[in-house]
C-alpha atoms as a printed R data frame, in Angstrom:
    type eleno elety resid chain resno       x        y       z
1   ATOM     1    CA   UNK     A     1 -41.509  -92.537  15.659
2   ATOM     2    CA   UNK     A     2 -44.438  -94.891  16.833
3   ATOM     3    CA   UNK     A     3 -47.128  -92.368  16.029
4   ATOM     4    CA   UNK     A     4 -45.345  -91.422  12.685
5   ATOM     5    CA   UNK     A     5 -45.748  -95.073  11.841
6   ATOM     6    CA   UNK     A     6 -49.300  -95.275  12.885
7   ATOM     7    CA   UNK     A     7 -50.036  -92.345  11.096
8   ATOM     8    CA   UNK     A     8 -48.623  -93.722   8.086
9   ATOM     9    CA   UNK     A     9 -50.605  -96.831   8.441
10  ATOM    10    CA   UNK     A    10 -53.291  -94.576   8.599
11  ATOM    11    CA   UNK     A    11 -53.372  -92.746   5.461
12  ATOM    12    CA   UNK     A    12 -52.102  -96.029   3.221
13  ATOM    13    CA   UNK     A    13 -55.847  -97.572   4.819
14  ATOM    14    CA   UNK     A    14 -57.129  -94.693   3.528
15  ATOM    15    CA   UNK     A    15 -56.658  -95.259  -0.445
16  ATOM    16    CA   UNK     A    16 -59.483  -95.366  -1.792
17  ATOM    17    CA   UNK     A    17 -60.722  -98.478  -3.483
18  ATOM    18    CA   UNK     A    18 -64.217  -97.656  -5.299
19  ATOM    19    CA   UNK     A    19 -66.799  -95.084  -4.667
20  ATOM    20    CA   UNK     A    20 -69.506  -95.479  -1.997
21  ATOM    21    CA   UNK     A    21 -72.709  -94.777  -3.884
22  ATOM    22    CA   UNK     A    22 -73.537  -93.990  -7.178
23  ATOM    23    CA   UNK     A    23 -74.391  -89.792  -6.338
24  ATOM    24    CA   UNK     A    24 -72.440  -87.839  -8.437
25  ATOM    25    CA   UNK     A    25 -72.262  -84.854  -5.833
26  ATOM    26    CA   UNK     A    26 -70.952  -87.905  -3.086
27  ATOM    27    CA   UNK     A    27 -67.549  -87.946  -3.342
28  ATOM    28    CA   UNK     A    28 -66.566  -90.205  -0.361
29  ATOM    29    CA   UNK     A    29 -64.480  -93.573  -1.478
30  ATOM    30    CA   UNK     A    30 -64.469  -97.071  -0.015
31  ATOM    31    CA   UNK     A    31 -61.531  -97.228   1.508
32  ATOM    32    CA   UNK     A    32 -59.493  -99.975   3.086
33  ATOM    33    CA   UNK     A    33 -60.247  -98.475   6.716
34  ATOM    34    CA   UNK     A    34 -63.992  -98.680   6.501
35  ATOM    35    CA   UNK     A    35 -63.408 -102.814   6.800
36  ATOM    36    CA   UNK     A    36 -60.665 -102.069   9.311
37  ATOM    37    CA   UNK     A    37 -63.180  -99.511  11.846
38  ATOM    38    CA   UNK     A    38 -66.318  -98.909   9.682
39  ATOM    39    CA   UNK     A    39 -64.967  -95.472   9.166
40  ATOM    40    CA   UNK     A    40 -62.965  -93.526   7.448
41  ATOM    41    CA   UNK     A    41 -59.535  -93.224   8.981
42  ATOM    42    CA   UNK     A    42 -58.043  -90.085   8.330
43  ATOM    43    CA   UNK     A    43 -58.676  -86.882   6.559
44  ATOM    44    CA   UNK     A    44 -55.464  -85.252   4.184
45  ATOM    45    CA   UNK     A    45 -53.111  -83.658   6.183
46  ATOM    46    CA   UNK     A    46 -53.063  -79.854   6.850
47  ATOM    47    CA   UNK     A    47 -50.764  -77.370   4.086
48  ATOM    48    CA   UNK     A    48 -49.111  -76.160   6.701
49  ATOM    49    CA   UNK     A    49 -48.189  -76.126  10.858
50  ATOM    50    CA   UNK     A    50 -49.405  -73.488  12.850
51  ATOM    51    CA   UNK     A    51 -46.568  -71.487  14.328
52  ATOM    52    CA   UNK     A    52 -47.240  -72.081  17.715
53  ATOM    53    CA   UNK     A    53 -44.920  -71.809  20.686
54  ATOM    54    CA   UNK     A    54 -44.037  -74.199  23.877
55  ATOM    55    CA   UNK     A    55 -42.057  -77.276  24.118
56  ATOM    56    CA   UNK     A    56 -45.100  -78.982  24.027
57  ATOM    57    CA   UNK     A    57 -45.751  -78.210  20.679
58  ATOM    58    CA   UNK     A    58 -42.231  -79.708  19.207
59  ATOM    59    CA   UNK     A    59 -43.078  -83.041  19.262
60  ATOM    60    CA   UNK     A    60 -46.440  -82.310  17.404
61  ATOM    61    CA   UNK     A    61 -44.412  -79.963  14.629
62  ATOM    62    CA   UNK     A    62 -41.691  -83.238  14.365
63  ATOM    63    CA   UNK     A    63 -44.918  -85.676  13.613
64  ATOM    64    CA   UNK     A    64 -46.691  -83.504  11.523
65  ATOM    65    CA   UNK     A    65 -43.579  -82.747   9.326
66  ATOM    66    CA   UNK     A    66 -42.832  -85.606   9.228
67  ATOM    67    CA   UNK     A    67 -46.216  -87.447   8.153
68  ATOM    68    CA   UNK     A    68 -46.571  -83.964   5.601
69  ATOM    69    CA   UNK     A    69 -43.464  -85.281   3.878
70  ATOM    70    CA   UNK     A    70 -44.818  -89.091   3.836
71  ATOM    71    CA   UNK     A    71 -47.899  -87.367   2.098
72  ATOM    72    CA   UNK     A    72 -46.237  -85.288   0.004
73  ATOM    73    CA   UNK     A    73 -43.618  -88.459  -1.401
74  ATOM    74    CA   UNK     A    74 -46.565  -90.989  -1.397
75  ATOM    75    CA   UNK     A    75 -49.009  -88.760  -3.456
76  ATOM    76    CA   UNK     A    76 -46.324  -87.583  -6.069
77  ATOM    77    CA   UNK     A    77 -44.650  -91.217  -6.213
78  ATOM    78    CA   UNK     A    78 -47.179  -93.564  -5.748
79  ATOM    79    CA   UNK     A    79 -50.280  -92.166  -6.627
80  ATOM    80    CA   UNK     A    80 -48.117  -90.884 -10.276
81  ATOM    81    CA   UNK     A    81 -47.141  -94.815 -10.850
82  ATOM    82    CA   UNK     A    82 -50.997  -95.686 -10.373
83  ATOM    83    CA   UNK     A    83 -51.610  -93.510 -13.663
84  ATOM    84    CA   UNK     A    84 -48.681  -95.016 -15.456
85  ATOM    85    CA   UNK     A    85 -49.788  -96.425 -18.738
86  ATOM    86    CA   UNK     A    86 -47.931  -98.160 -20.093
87  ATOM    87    CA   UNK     A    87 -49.819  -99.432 -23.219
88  ATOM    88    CA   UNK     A    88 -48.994  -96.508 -25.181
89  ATOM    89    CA   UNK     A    89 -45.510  -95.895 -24.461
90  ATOM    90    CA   UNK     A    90 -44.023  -97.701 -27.378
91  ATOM    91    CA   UNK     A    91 -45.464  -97.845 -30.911
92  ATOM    92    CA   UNK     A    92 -46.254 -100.814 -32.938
93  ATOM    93    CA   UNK     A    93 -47.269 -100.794 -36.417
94  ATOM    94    CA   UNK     A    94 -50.859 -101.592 -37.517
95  ATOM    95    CA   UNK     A    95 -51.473 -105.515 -38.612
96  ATOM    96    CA   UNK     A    96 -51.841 -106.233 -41.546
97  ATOM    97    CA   UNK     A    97 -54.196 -108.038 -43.490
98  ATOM    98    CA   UNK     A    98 -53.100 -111.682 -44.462
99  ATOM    99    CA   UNK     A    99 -50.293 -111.432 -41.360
100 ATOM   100    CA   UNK     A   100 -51.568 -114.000 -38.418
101 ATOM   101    CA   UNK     A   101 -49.639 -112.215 -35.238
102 ATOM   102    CA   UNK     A   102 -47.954 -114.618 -32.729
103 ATOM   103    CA   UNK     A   103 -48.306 -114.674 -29.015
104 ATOM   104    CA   UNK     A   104 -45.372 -112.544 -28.091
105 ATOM   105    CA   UNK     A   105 -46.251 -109.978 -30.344
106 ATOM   106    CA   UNK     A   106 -50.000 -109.672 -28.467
């Protein structure tokens, strides 16, 4: 569960922040682990686990399922609530002229 955790940790330090430089073609973001190491921290997760065979390879599967399915909530949920709007959810009629609008309407 420890390197589930870490791994975690991991990709949330990976958000990215801004973009590095202003290159078009350079699409490598500032990220919250290049203050942390200098570095970026992780790369996205792979589609899918490799069907390989040994006990040794069980506790691998268990971490990578289970750090697929933190990516797979975290980019649906949070990443979909960091494109929420919502200024233009609810509509509000035009002001009109001679009408002074008060604070709570703003």
């Amino acid at each position: 569960m420890n390197t589930v955790l870490i791994q975690i940790e991991a990709v949330l330090n990976s958000r990215p922040l801004s973009p590095l430089s202003t290159d078009p073609t350079d699409f490598t973001p500032l990220t919250p682990g290049h203050f942390l190491t200098g570095r970026p921290l992780t790369s996205l997760p792979c589609e899918t686990i490799s069907d390989a065979t040994g006990l040794t390879m069980n506790r691998y599967r268990r971490v990578e399922q289970l750090r697929q399915q933190f990516w797979r909530r975290w980019s649906r949920e949070y990443i979909g609530e960091l494109q929420h709007r919502t200024k233009w959810k609810t509509h509000h009629d035009d002001i009109a002229i001679d009408c002074l609008p008060s604070n709570d309407e703003a």
